[in-house]
C-alpha positions in Angstrom: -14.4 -7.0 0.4 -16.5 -5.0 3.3 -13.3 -6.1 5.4 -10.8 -4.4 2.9 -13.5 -1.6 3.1 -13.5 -1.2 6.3 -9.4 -0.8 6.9 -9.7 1.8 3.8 -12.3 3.9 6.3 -10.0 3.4 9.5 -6.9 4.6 6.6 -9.1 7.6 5.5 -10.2 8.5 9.6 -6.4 8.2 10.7 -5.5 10.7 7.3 -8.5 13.1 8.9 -7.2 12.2 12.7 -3.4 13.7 11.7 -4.0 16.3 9.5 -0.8 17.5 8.8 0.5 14.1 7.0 1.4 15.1 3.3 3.3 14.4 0.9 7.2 14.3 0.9 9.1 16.0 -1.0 10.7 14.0 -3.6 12.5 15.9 -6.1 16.0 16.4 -6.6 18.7 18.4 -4.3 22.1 19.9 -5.3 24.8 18.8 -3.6 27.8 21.8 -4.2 31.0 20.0 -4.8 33.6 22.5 -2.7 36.6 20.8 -4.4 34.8 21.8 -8.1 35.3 25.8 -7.0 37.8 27.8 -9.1 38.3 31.0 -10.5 37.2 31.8 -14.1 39.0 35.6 -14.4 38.0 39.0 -12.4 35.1 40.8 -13.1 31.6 41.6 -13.1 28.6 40.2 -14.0 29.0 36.5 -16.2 27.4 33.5 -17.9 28.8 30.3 -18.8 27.5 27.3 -21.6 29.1 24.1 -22.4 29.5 24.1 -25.9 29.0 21.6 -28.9 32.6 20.5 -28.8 32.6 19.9 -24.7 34.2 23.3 -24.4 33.2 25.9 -21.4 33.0 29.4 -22.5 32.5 31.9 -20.1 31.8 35.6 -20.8 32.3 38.7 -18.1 31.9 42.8 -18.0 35.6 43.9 -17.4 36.9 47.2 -19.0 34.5 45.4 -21.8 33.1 41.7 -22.4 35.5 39.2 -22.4 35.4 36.0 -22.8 37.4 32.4 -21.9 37.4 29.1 -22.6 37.8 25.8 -20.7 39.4 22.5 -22.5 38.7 20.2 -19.0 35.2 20.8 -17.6 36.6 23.9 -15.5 39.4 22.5 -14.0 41.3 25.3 -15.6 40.6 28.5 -17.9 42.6 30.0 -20.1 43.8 33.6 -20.6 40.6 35.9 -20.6 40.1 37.2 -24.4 38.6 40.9 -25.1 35.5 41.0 -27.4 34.1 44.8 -26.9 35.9 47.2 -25.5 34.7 49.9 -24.1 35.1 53.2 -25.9 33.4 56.9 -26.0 32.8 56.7 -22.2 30.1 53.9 -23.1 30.7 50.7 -20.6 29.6 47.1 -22.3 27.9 45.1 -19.7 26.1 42.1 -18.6 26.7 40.1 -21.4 24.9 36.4 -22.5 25.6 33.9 -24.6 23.9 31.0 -26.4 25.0 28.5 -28.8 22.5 27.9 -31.9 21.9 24.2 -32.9 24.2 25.0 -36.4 26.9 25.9 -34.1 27.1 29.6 -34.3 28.1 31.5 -30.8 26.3 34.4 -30.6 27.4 37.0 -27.4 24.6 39.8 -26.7 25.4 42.7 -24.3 24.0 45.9 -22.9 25.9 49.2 -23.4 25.2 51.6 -20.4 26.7 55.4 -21.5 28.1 57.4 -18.4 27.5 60.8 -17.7 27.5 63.5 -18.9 24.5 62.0 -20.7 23.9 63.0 -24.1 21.4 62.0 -27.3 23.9 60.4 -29.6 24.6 57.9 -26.8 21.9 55.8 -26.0 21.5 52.6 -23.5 21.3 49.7 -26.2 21.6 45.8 -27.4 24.4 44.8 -29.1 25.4 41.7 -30.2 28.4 39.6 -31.5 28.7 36.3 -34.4 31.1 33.5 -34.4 30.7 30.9 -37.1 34.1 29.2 -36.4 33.6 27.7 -32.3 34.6 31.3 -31.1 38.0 31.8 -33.2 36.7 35.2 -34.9 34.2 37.4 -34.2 31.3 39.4 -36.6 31.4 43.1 -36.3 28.9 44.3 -33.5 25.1 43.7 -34.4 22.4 46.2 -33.3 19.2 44.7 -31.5 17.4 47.7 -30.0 18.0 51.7 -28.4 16.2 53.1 -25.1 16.8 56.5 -24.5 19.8 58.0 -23.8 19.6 58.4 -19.6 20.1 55.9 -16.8 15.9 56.5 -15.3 15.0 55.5 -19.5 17.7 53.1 -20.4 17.5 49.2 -21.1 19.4 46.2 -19.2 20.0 43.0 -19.2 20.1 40.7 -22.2 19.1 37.1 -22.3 18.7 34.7 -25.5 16.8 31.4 -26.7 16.7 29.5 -29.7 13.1 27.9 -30.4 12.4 24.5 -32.4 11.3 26.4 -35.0 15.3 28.2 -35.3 14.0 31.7 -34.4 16.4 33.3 -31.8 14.6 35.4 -29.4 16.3 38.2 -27.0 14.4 39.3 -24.1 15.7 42.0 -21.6 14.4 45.0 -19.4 13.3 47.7 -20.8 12.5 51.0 -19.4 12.5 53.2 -23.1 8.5 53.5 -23.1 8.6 55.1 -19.8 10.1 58.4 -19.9 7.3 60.0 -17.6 7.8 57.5 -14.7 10.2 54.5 -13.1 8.2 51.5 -14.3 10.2 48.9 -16.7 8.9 46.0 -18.8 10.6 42.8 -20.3 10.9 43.2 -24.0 11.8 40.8 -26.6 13.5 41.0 -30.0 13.2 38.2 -32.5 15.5 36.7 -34.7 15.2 34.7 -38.3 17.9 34.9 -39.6 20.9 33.1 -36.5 21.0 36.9 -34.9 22.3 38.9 -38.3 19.2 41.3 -37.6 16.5 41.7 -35.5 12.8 43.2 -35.4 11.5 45.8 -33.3 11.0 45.3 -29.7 7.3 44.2 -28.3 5.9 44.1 -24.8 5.6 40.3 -23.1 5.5 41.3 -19.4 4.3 44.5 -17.6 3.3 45.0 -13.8 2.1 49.0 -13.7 3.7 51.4 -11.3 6.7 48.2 -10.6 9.5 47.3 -12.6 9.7 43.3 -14.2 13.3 42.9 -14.7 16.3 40.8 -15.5 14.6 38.1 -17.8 15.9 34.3 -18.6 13.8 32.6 -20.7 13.8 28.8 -20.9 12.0 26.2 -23.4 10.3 23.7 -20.7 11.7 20.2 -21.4 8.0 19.7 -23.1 8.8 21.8 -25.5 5.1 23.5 -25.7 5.9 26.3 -23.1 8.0 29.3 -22.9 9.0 30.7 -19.2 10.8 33.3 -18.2 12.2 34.2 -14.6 12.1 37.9 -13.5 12.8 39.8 -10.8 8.8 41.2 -9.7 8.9 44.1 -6.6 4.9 44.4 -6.8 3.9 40.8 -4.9 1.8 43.0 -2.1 3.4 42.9 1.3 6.6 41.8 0.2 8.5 45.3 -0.5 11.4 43.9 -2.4 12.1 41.9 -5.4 11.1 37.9 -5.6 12.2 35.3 -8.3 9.0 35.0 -10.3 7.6 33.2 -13.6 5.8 34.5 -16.5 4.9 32.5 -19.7 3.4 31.4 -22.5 2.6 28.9 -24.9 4.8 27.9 -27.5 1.9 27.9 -30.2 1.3 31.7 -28.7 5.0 32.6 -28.4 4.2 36.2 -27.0 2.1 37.5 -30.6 -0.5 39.5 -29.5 0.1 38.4 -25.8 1.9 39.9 -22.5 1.7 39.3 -18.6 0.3 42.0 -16.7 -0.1 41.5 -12.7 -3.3 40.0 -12.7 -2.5 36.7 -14.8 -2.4 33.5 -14.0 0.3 33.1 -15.8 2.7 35.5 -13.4 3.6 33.1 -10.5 6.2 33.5 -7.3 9.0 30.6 -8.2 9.7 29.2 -4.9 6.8 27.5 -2.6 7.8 29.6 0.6 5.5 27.4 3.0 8.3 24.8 2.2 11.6 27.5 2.0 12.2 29.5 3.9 11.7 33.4 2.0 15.0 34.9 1.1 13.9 38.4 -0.6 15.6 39.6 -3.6 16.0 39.7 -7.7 18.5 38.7 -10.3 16.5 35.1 -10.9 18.2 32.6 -13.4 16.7 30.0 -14.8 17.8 26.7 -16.3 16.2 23.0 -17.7 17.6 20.1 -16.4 18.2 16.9 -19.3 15.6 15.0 -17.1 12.5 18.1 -17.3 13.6 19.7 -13.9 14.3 22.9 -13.7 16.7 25.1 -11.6 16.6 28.8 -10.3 19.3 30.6 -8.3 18.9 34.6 -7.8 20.6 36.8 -5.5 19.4 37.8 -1.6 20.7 40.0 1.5 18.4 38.9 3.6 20.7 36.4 5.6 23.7 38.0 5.8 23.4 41.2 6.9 22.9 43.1 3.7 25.7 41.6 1.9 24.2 39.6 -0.9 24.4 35.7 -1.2 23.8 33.5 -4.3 20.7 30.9 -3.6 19.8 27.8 -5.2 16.3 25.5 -5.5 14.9 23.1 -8.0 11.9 23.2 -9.3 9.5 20.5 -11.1 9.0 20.0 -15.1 6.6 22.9 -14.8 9.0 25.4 -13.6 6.8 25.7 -10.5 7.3 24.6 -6.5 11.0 25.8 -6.4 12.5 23.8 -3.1 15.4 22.6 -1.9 17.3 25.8 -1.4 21.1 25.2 -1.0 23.7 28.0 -0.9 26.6 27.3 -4.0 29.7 29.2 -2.5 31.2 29.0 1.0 30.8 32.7 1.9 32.2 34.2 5.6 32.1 37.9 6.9 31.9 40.5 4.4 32.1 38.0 1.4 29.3 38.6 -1.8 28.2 36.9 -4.2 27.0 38.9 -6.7 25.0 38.7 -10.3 24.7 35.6 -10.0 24.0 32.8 -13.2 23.5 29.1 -13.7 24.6 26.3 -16.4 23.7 22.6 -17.1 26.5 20.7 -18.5 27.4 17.6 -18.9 24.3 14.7 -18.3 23.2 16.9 -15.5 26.0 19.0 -13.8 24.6 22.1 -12.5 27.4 25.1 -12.8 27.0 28.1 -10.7 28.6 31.6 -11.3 29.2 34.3 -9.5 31.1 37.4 -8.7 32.8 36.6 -5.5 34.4 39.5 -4.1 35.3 40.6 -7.4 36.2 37.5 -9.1 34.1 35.5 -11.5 33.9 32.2 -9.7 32.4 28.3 -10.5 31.2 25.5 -8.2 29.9 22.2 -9.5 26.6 21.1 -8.1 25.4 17.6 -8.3 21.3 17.1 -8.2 20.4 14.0 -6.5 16.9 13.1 -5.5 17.2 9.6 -4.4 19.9 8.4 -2.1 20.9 4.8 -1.8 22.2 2.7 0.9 23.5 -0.8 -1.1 23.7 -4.1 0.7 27.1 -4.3 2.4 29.2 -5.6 5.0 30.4 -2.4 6.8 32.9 -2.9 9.9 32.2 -0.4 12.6 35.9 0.9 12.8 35.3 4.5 11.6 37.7 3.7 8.5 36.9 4.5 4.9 37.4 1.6 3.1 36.5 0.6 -0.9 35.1 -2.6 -0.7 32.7 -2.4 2.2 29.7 -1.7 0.5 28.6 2.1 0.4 27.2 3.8 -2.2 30.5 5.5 -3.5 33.6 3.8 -2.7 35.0 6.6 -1.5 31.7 7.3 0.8 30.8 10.8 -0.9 27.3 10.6 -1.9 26.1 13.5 0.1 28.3 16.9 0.4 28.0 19.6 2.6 29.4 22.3 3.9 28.6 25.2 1.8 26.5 27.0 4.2 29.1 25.9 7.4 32.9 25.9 5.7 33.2 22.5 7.3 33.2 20.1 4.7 31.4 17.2 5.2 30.9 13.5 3.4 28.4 11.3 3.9 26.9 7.5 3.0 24.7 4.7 3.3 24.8 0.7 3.3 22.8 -1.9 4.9 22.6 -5.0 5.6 19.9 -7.9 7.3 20.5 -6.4 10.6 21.2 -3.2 10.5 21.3 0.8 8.7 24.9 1.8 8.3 26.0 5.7 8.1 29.4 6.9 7.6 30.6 10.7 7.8 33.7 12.6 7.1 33.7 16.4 8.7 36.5 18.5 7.8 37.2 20.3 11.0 40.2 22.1 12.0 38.6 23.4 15.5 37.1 20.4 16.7 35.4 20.8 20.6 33.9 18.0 22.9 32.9 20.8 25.1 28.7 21.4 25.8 27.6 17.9 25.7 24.4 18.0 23.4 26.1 21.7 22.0 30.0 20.1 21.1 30.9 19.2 17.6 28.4 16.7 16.3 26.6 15.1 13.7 22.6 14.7 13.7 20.8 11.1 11.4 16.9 11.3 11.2 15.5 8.5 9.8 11.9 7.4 8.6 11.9 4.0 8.1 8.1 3.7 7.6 7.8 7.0 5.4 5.4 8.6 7.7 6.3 11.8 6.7 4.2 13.9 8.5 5.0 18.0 9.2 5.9 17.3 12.8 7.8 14.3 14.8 5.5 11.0 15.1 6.1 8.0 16.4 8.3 6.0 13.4 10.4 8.8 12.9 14.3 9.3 15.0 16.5 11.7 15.5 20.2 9.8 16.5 22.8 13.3 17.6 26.5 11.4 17.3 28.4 13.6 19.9 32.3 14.1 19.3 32.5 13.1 22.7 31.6 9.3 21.3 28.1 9.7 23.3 24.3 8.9 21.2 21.2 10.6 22.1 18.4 9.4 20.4 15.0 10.2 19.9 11.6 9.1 18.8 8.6 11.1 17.5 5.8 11.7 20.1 2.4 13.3 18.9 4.6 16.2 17.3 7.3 16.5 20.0 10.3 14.3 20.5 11.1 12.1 23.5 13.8 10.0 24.1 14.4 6.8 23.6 17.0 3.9 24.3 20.3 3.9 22.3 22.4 0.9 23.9 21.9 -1.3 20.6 23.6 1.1 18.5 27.2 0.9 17.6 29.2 4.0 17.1 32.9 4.0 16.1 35.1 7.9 16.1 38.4 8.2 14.3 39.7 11.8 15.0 42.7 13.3 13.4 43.5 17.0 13.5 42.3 18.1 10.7 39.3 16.0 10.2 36.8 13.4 12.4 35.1 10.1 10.6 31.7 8.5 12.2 30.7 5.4 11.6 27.3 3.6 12.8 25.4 0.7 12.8 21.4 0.7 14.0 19.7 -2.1 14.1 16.7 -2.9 12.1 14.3 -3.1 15.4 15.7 -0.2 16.7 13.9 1.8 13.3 10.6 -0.5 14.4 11.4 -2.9 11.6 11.7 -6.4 11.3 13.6 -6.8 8.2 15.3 -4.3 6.1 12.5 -2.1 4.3 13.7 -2.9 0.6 10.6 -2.2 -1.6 9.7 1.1 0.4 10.9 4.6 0.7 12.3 5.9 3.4 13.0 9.7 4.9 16.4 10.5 6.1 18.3 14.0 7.2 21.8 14.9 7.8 22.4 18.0 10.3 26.4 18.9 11.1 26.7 20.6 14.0 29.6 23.2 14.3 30.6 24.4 17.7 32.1 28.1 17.3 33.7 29.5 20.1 30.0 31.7 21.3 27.4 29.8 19.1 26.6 26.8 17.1 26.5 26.7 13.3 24.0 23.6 11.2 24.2 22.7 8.1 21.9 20.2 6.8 20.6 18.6 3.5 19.3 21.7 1.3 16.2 22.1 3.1 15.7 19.5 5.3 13.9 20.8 8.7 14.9 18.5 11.7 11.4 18.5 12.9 9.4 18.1 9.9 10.0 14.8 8.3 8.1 15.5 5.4 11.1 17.6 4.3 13.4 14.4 4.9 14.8 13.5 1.5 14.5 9.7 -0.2 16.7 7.1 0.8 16.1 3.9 -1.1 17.5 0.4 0.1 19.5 -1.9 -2.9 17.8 -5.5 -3.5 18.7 -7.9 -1.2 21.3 -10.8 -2.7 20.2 -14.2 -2.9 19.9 -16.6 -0.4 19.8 -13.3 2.5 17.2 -14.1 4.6 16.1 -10.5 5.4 13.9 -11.1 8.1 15.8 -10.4 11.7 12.8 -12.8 13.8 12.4 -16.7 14.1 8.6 -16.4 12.5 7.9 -17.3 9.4 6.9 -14.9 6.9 3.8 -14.6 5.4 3.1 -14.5 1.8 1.8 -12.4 -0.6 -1.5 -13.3 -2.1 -2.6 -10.2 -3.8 -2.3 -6.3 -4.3 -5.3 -3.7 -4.4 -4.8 -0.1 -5.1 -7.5 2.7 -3.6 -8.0 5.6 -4.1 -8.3 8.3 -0.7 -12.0 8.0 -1.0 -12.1 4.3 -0.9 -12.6 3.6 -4.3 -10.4 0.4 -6.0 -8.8 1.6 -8.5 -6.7 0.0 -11.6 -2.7 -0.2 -10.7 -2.2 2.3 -13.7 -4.1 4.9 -11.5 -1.8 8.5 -11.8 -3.6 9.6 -8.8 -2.8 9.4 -4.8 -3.6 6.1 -3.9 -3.7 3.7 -1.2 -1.4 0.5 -2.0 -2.9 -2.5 0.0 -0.9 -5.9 0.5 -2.7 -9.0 1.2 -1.1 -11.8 3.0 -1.9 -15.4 3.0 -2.3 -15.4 6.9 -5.0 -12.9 6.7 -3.3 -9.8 7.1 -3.0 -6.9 5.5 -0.8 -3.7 5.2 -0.9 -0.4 3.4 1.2 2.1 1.9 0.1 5.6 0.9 1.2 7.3 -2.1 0.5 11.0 -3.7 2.3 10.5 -7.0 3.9 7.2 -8.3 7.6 7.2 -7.7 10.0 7.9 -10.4 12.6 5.2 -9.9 
């Protein structure tokens, strides 16, 4: 025991040596299916639900609310229907839509009266009842009156049904403050499926600022309400961020609201991990699995035009990551007021106004890739029955932040990692050496996962030119290292390129393929433009922090594959301790960070570290 002891204090001076180890991040990442994109109708500001019947229903401000339906999962619409129009110079706008467990559709909107401005026409919540899938249509519903100017009015409507069957409407509300610009989220309440409503109540108020365009969401624990708002008072910041306020259940906002100093008001997105992208308009959705995602709207990229962003964010709806850009946007293109569905088993649905259409993309969350064991051949050919993860070898997408369309997977086999990548390139330039067309692998193979390059980790750049440069981590730097083992095969056409590549085992420091560990792994497309090079990478991977490297996982090994690439023998298994950081043994139950220590019949031992079990 003083011997296991002792390699747990050498473990625990090594964590103190390299400071800047931590944890990876292992939650999920949206991959934006380009080939999903289409065109809902033109408009403003919409939202979009999968209803009980496998439906889509989309509703839009345009010359009123309309509203459309889709019979195949978006691959069409059909003709935009009205449901308010506008009338006594009173636009209807930014509507929402919810579906209550006994099926009724209810559609709530914001009338916004132009000038001149006067008393009888006040900025309001309105909503609409369908009892029949969306067939007909109730008579319009009052929920609440501001005043009757733009500096006093209300905005933005959002709904949610509770376990309990109340219906609750929040939205922004500026009535209260007819002596200055501040706004609060309000919220109506519902017993009756939306036929009336009660008086409006406080639930969130930063003085002298303005909370605004609320999404409430039921946390897949079903004991806590949150709601995304936009939030200009974070000091320092002087703009809108995407922030949280809640609640819980058993509270459900009676006798209760957020002011700025509560622990309960929280910035969304962990910017030491994101990079900060300033603006409002958050929206905020529960994935079936307890994950949440949040997009909201941001100039601060594109040179005041504003761009839709994406991140996921745990159970909690806390530690938004993983940001990743929906639509392909170039030039002067928007994306504008923006929203979010969940459909199918897990299909995230993003909407926007895209140059004055209503547009949708398909995004796929993934947050474990997998490399099966296969017999690749090096040819730069796709082929079905080699072995990748999809037959088709589409298990990553890019190209939403680049416009060049890229596919990527994995396989393996005893001897070596196999990657395969198909870039959609019409411009396609061997010019620049290390600056041409390429595409960069990083690779962890020992999940060091540290915030800067260490030894164990490699960056491999595939030049279009059919040249590899390789790298290794150095103490934080990278320095390069020998690449003659690798085999790299390029099949260019004109309209597309297709790299394929086998590295050997030893050439990732391993003797055998690492099948019972995670692994890091980043994928960074390089696009030469004529004057400067464009990268697109995995939603927030950073090229020199492998920490930020996403999961790969290795499939188990067939029977009767000898996995170990050496003549010696391999030693056996004779026992498993787990630790925690401070030495302690621990039970394997342990919900902590622990150390996992093997123990070998030959004496030997090695350790893994791990912050949270893995969810596999």
């Amino acid at each position: 025991m003083r011997r296991y002891l002792l390699v747990i204090t050498a473990l625990l001076a090594t964590f103190s040596l390299f400071a800047e180890n931590v944890a990876p991040y292992t939650g999920s990442r949206i991959f934006w299916d380009t080939t999903t994109r289409r065109t809902i109708f033109s408009g403003g500001y919409a939202r979009l639900i999968e209803l009980q019947d496998g439906r889509y229903m989309a509703v839009c401000e345009s010359g009123g609310i309309k509203y459309a339906f889709s019979t195949n999962k978006g691959e069409s619409w059909g003709s935009p229907e009205m449901l308010v129009l506008n009338s006594n110079n009173t636009p209807n706008c930014v509507p929402d839509l919810i579906q209550l467990r006994d099926g009724t559709i209810i559609v709530a909107y914001n009338p916004r009266p132009n000038k001149p401005y006067t008393v009888d026409r006040k900025f309001g919540i309105r909503c609409k009842r369908s009892t029949d899938n969306g067939r007909t249509w109730s008579e319009e519903i009052f929920v609440n009156d501001a005043q009757h100017t733009f500096e006093d009015g209300c905005w933005e409507p959002s709904m949610l049904e509770l376990p309990s069957g109340e219906l609750q409407l929040y939205f922004a509300d500026e009535g209260p403050y007819t002596s200055s610009s501040e706004q609060q989220i309000s919220l109506c309440r519902s017993f009756d499926g939306g036929l009336t409503w009660t008086k409006a109540q406080k639930i969130s108020f930063r003085a002298n600022y303005r909370d605004g365009m609320p999404v409430p969401v039921l946390l897949s624990d079903s004991a806590t309400i949150v709601v995304a708002l936009e939030d200009n008072g974070w000091s320092g910041v002087n703009d809108f961020l995407p922030t949280s306020v809640r609640c819980p259940l058993s509270t459900n906002w009676n006798n209760y609201w957020v002011d700025s100093n509560s622990p309960n008001r929280e910035k969304m997105v962990d910017y030491s991990f994101s990079t900060m992208a300033k603006g409002g308009a958050p929206y905020l959705r529960v994935l079936p699995w307890g994950e949440t995602v949040m997009s909201h709207q941001s100039a601060t990229f594109n040179s005041g035009n504003l761009i839709m962003y994406c991140y996921v964010g745990d159970k909690e709806a806390r530690n938004f990551k993983a940001m990743s850009t929906p639509f392909i946007t170039s030039g002067s293109d928007k994306v504008m007021w923006n929203s979010l569905a969940v459909v199918d088993t897990g299909v995230v649905v993003a909407v926007g106004g895209v140059n004055g259409n209503i547009e949708m993309i398909k995004g796929y969350p993934i947050r474990c890739l997998h490399a099966p064991f296969g017999h690749p051949t090096v040819d730069g050919v796709i082929k079905r029955n080699e072995g990748y993860y999809q037959p088709t070898c589409t298990q990553v997408r890019l190209g939403t932040k680049t416009g060049v369309i890229t596919f990527a997977d994995f396989a393996y086999d005893a001897d070596s990692l196999y990657f395969i990548c198909r870039v959609s390139d019409r411009t396609q330039t061997t010019e620049g050496g290390s600056q041409s067309d390429a595409v960069r692998l990083l690779v962890d193979a020992e999940d060091i996962s540290d915030t800067k390059p260490q030894a164990g980790v490699f960056s491999h750049l595939f030049r279009l030119d059919g040249k590899i440069q390789r790298w290794e981590g150095n103490s934080g730097s990278w320095k390069r290292n020998d690449e003659s083992d690798i085999r790299l095969v390029i099949n260019r056409a004109s309209t597309y390129y297709i790299m394929e590549v086998a590295i050997p085992w030893k050439n990732l420091g391993q003797t055998a393929p690492p099948v019972n560990h995670r692994m890091g792994i980043g994928i960074e497309v390089q696009d030469r433009r004529s004057n400067s090079i464009v990268n697109e990478t995995i939603p927030d991977v950073s090229v020199n922090s492998p920490y930020t490297w996403m999961t790969l996982r290795l499939g188990e090994l067939p029977e009767g594959v000898e996995p170990i690439l050496n003549e010696q023998a391999s030693p056996r298994v004779t026992h498993v301790t787990y630790h925690s950081f401070d030495g302690r043994e621990v039970s394997p139950a342990w919900q902590g960070p622990v150390i996992v220590i093997t123990h070998y019949d030959n004496g030997s031992a090695t350790s893994e570290k791990l912050w949270k079990r893995p969810l596999y």
